[in-house]
N, C-alpha and C positions, 0 to 999 in steps of 0.2 A: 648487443642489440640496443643497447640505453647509450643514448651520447652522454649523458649527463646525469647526475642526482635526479633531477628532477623527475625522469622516465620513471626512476624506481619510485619516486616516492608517487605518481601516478599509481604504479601497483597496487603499491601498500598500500593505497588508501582506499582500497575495496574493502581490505580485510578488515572493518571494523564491527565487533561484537555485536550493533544496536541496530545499524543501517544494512536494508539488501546492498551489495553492490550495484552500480548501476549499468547496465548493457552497455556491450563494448561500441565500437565509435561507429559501425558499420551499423546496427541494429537499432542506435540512439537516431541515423538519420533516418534510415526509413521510419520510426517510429513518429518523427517529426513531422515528416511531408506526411504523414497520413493523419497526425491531430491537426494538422493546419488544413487539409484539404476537407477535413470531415467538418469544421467551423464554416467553410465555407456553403458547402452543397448544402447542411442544414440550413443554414443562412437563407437558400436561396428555395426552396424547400418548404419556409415556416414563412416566406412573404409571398406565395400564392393564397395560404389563408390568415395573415395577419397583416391589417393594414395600417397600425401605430406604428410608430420608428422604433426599433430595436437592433441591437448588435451583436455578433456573435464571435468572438474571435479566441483562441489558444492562449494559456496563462500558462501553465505549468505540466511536467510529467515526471513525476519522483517516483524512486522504488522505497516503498514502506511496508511495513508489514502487517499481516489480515490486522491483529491486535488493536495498531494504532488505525489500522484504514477507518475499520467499522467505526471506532469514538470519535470520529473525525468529522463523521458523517451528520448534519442535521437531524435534532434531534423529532423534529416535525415532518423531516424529509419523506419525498413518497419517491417510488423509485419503478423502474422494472428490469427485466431477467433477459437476456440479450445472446445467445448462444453464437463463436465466432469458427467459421474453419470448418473441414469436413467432420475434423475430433470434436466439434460441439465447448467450444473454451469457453466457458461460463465467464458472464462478463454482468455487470450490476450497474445501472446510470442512474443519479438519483438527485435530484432539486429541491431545494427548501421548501418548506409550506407555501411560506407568503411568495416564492418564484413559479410554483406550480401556480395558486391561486391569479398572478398576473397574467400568466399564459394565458390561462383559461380565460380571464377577462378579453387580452388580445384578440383572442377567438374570436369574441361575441361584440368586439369595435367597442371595447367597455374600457375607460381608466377614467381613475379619481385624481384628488389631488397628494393622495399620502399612499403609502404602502398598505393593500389590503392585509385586510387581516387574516393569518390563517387558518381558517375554519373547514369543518372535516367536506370534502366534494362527495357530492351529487353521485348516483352512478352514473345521471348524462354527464357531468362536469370531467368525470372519471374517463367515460368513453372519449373527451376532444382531448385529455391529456395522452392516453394511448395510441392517438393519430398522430400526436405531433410525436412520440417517443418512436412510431416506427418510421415517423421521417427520418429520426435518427439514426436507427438498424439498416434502415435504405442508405443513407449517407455514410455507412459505415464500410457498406461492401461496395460501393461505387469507388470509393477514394480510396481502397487497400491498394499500394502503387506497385503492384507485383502486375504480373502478364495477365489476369484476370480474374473480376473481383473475388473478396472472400466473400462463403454463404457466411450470413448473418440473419438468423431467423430472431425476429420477437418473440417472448417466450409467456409469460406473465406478467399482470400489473402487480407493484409490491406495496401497501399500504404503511407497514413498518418497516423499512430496508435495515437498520441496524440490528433489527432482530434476525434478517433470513441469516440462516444457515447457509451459506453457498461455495465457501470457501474453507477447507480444513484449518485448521487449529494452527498457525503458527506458519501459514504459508505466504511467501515474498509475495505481493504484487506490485503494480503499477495501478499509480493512481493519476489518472489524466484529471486537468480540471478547465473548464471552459470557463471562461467570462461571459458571464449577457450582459448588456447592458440595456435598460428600459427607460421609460420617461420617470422613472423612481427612482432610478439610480441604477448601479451595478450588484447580481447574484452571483455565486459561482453553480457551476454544474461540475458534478463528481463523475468519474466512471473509473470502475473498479474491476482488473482483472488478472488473471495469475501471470506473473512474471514471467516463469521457465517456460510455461507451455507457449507462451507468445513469441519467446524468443525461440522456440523449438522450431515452429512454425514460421519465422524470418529463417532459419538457418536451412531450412529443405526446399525453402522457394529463391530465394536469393541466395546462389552460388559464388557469387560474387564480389557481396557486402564487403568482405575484409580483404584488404592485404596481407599476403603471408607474413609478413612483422607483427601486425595486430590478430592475426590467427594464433602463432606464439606464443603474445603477452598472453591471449583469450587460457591458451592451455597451460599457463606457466600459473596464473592466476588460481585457476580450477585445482593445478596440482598443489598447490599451497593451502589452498581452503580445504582440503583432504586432509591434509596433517593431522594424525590424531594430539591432543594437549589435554595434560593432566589439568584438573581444576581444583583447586585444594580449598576448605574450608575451615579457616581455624577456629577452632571452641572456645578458647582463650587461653590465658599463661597464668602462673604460679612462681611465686619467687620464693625460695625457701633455702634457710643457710646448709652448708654440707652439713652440717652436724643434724642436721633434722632431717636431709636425704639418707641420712647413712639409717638413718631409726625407722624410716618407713616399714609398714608391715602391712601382708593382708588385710583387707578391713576397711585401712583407713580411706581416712575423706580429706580431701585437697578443696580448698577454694579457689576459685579462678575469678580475673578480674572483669571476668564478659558478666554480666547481670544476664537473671534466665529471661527478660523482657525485654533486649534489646538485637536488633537484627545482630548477623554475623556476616564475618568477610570471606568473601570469596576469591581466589587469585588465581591468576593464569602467570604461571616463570616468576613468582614471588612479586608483581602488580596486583595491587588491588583493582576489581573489575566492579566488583558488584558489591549490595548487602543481602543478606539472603535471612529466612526462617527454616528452621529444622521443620522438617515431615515423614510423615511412614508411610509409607504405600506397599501392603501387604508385611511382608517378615522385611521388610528392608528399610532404610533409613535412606532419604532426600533432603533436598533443599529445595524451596521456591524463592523466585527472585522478586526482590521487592522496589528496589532501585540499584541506577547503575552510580558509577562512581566516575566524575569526570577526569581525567587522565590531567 
């Protein structure tokens, strides 16, 4: 099926420890036309009530994980709760203080000379950012480029988005991010939503996305990330001459050269992956991981 090295190493290069893989080449396009068309409708959308020059156009769309999405997220950020599809795919969009703060000013025909500053909103100021985020939800289900649109309901406004809960513990998403550009410069806008279910959701509407070649790689890839692999952690070593292995006895005590303060290695096939801390959780013995280790 691979003409070349190179197909495989396309494979392989899902498989990595840190990063989701990213949607196969069929799912990557529609996911494209629809953050580029959903840039636009908002665009066209937020200049019925904004009459400053601003610009709205697609930066980027990575698969990252909940962990890193949330710390990712401005720390001033206000955000809201976005629900996609008939299954309701919890979806999160959320802009900086001082990017919500300008909106709001757009609103009201209001800009200074410097970036406002971001101070907590009004409930009225509250209420024009919630207009313009379901211009978003509207531009959401207009530009899904399927046969017709996704339901996308507004759900709630989120005052601390880093803090919602919305997503389990350790689950892939996608994280879309938009450029504005303003008479202040450029914000990004975040939107945050689970990976598999989206792609679940491309794969039962579009029958057509893939070519049988990339339908393949798609289940060659899956069958691979199944493998189960041992992960070993060593405790440390001990060097001691035979004559003093020959004399061991119940009892005794060995020193090892790991110090009880310093993390431990973790390996997948005798590579070092990670460093890790011993833990208990109930009658049993863990590890948590603390960093990874570059290849």
């Amino acid at each position: 099926m691979f003409s070349n090295a190179k197909g495989l190493a396309v494979m392989f290069e899902r498989l990595d420890f840190q990063t989701p893989r990213r949607p196969n080449a069929g799912s990557s396009r529609v996911l494209q036309q629809w953050h580029a068309e959903i840039c636009t409708r908002t665009q066209e959308r937020w200049e019925t009530l904004i009459t400053n020059d601003f610009q709205i156009s697609p930066q980027s769309m990575e698969p990252v994980t909940e962990h890193r999405a949330m710390q990712e997220l401005p720390a001033d950020g206000v955000g809201v709760r976005i629900s996609l599809g008939v299954s309701g795919i919890p979806s999160l969009v959320v802009v900086s203080g001082r990017l919500g703060r300008v909106l709001v000013e757009y609103v009201l025909n209001i800009q200074g000379d410097d970036w406002p500053k971001p101070t907590p909103f009004s409930p009225t100021e509250i209420a024009i950012l919630e207009i313009l985020f379901e211009n978003i939800s509207d531009a959401m289900s207009e530009s899904w480029p399927g046969t017709e649109p996704i339901p996308s309901m507004y759900q709630e406004f989120i005052e601390k988005p880093r803090r919602a809960r919305m997503f389990a513990h350790g689950t892939d998403l996608l994280v879309s991010k938009m450029r504005i550009k303003s008479g202040y410069g450029e914000e990004t806008l975040h939107w945050l939503m689970p990976k598999h279910a989206l792609e679940d959701q491309i794969s039962q509407e579009f029958t057509t996305v893939l070519p049988t070649s990339e339908r393949d790689l798609t289940a060659m890839v899956a069958a691979t990330e199944s493998i189960p692999k041992e992960i070993m952690v060593e405790l440390g070593s001990a060097e001691l001459k035979m004559s003093e292995i020959t004399e061991l006895s119940v009892g005794d005590v060995l020193l090892l050269n790991q110090s009880a303060f310093q993390p431990l290695i973790a390996s997948i096939d005798e590579h070092p992956k990670w460093r890790v801390t011993p833990v208990t959780v109930g009658p049993r013995l863990g590890f948590q991981v603390v960093e990874a280790i570059d290849d």
